[in-house]
C-alpha positions in Angstrom: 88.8 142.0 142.3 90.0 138.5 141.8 93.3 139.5 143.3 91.6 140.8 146.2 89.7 137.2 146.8 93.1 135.6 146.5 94.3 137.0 149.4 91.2 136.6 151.3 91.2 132.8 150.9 95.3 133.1 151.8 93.8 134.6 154.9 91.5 132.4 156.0 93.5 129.5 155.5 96.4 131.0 157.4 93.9 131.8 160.2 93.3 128.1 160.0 96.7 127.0 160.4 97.2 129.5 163.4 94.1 129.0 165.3 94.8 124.9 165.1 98.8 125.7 166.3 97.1 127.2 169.4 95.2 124.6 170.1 97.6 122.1 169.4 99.7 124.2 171.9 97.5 124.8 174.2 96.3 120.6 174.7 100.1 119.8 174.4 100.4 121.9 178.1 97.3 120.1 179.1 99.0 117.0 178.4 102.1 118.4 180.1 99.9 118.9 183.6 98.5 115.6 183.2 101.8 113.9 182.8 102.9 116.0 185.5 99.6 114.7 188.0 100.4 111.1 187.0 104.2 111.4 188.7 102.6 113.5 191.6 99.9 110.9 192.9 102.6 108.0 191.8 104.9 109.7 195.2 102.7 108.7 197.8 102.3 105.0 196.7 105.0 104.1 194.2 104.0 101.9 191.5 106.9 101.3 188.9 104.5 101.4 185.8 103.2 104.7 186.7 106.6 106.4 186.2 107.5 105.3 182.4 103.7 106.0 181.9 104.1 110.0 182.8 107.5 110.3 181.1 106.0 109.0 178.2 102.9 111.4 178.6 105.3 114.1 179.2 107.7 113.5 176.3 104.2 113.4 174.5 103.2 116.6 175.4 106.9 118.4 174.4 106.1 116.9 170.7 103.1 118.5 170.7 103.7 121.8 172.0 107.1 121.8 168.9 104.0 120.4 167.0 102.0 124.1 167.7 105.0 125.6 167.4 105.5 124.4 163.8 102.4 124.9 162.9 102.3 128.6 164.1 105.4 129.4 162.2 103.9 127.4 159.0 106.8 124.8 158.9 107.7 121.1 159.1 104.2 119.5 158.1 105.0 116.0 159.7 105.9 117.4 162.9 103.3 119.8 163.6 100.6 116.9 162.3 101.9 114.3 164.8 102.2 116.9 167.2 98.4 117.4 167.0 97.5 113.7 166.9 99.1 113.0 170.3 97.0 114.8 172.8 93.3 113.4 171.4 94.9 110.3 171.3 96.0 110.0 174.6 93.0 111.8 176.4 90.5 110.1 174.4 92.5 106.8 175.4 92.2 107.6 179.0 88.5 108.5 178.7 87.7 104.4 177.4 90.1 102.8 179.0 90.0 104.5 182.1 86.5 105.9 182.3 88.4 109.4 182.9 85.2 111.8 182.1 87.1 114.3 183.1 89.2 114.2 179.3 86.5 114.2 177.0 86.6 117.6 176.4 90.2 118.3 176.0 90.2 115.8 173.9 87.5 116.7 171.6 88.9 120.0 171.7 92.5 118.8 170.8 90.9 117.1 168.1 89.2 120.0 166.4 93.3 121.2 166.3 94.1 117.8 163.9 91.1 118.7 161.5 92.1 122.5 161.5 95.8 121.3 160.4 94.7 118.5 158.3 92.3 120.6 156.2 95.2 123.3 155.6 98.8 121.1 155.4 98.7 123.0 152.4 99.7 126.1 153.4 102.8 124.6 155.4 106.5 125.9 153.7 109.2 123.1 155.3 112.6 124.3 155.7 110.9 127.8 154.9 110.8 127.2 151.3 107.7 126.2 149.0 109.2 124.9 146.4 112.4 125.3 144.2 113.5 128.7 143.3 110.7 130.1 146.6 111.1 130.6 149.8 108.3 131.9 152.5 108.2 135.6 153.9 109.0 135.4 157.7 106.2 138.6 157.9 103.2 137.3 155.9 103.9 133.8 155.0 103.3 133.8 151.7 105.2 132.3 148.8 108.0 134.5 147.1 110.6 134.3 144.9 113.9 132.9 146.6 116.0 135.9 145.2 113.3 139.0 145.8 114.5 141.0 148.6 111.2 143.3 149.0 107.8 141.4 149.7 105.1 142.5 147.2 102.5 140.6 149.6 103.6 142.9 152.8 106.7 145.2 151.7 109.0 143.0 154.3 112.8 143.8 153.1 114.6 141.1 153.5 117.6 143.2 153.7 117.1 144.5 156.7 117.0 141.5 159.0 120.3 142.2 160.3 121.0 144.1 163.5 121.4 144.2 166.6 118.1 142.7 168.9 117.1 139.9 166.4 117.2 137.3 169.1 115.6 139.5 171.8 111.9 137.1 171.4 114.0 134.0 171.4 115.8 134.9 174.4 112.2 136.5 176.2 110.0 133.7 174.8 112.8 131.1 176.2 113.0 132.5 179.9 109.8 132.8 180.0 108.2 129.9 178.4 111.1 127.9 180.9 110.2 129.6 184.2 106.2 128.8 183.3 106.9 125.1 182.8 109.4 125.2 186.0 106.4 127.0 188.2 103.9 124.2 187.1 106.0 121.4 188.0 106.9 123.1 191.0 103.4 123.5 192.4 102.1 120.2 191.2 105.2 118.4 192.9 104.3 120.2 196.1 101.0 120.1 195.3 99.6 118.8 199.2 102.0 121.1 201.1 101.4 124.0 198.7 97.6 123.7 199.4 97.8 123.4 203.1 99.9 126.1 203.5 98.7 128.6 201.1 95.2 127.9 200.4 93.7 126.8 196.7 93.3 130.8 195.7 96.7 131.2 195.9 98.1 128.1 194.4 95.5 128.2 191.5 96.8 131.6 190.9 100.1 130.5 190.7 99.1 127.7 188.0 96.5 130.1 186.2 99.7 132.8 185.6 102.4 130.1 185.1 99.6 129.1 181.6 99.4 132.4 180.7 103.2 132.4 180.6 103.6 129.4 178.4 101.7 130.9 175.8 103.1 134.0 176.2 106.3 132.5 176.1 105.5 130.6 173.1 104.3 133.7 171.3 107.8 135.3 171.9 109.3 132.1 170.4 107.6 132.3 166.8 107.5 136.1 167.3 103.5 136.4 166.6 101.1 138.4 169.1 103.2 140.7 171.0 100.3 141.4 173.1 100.2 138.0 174.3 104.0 137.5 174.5 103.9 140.4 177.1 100.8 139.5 179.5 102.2 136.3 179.5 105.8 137.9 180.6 104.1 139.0 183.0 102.0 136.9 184.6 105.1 134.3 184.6 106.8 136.7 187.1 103.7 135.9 189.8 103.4 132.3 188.7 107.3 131.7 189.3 106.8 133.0 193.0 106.1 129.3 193.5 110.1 128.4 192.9 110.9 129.2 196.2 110.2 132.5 196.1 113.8 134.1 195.3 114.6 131.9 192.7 111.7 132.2 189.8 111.3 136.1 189.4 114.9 137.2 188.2 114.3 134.7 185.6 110.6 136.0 184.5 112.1 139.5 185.1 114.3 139.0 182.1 112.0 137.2 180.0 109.6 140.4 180.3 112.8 143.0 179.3 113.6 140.8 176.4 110.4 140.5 175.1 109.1 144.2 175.9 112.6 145.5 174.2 111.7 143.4 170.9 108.2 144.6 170.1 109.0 145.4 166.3 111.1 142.1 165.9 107.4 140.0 166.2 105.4 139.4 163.0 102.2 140.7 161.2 99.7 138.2 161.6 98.1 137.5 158.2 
């Protein structure tokens, strides 16, 4: 019985950790589009301030989405806690300084990912180990013994990890989570042309798949949610129709083989 309320708690807390990576993830590409907007309304009237101020958003927002990332694979504390403090930060920043009422929210909501990760730093392994002599199971997360080769949490053997296809996510995850990032700066950057020509349905379409395929690609790269690492696959193939047409879908093509071939390389959440 005890046992049983043991690995409840584990549970929560690791549903915790994973709920704050997303949204940690999720405000880093909301800093990514704002850093992006910055550089786009700079090009009509140039102002040289403007420019190291989106690069810095920008490089801001890649911290924080390795920050998610961290956090949803359970490793490198420090990293995935600044990670999480620079979106609210910034927003919030923009929202006094600027009057910007547009941030509030994503900044409020950013925030909620900082307490989430805060409240469970805890359950973070670094280097995928938990202390001398442990190490962390890639399937459930949990703390084993360095030289056990079966789980006793989830039955994960450790022997065989070998094998052909064990950097099919990587490679899926990494085509797509590029060509997702590459349509959004594509659209933004053509933002006035894009609108004119095409119309707001089709250009927020565009944007709307090209966010699904970040997160899908970021599923693929920490190997959790398969379902999510697919549907965003896919949607990234529509959303790269914005990089001039012929050039975006090869790319999202592949990521969606390499991640549809690599179903039973993604993890148990848990």
């Amino acid at each position: 019985m005890e046992g049983s309320r043991g690995i409840e708690r584990a549970t929560r807390k690791t549903r915790k950790v994973l709920v704050g990576g997303v949204i940690v993830i999720l405000s880093g590409t909301l800093l990514l589009l704002f850093g992006v907007l910055i550089l786009a309304l700079n090009i009509p009237s140039p102002q040289p301030i403007m420019i190291p101020l989106g690069a810095g958003v920008l490089a801001c927002s890649m911290i924080s989405i390795f920050g998610g990332i961290a956090a949803l694979d359970r490793r490198d504390s420090p990293l995935a806690l600044i990670g999480s403090m620079l979106p609210p930060a910034i927003f919030l920043s923009a929202y006094v300084l600027e009057e910007m009422t547009g941030l509030i929210v994503p900044g409020l909501v950013s925030l909620s990912g900082v307490v989430l990760l805060v409240t469970s730093r805890k359950e973070f392994a670094p280097g995928g180990r938990t202390g001398f002599g442990n190490r962390t199971c890639v399937e459930c997360g949990r703390s084993i013994d360095w030289d056990v080769n079966v789980c006793p949490h989830c039955g994960h053997d450790f022997r065989k990890e070998g094998g052909s296809g064990k950097s099919f996510p990587y490679i899926g995850g990494g085509f797509t989570l590029g060509v997702s990032i590459a349509s959004i700066v594509a659209v933004i950057w053509w933002l006035g042309g894009c609108l004119e020509y095409w119309g707001l349905i089709l250009v927020s379409s565009w944007l709307i798949s090209a966010v699904m395929g970040i997160a899908g690609g970021i599923a693929g790269l920490v190997r959790r949610v398969f379902p999510l690492a697919l549907i965003g696959s896919v949607f990234a193939i529509w959303g790269s129709i914005s990089i001039l047409f012929v050039i975006g879908p090869p790319f999202a093509i592949v990521g969606l083989v390499f991640t549809a071939i690599s179903r039973k390389r993604f993890r148990k959440l848990g």
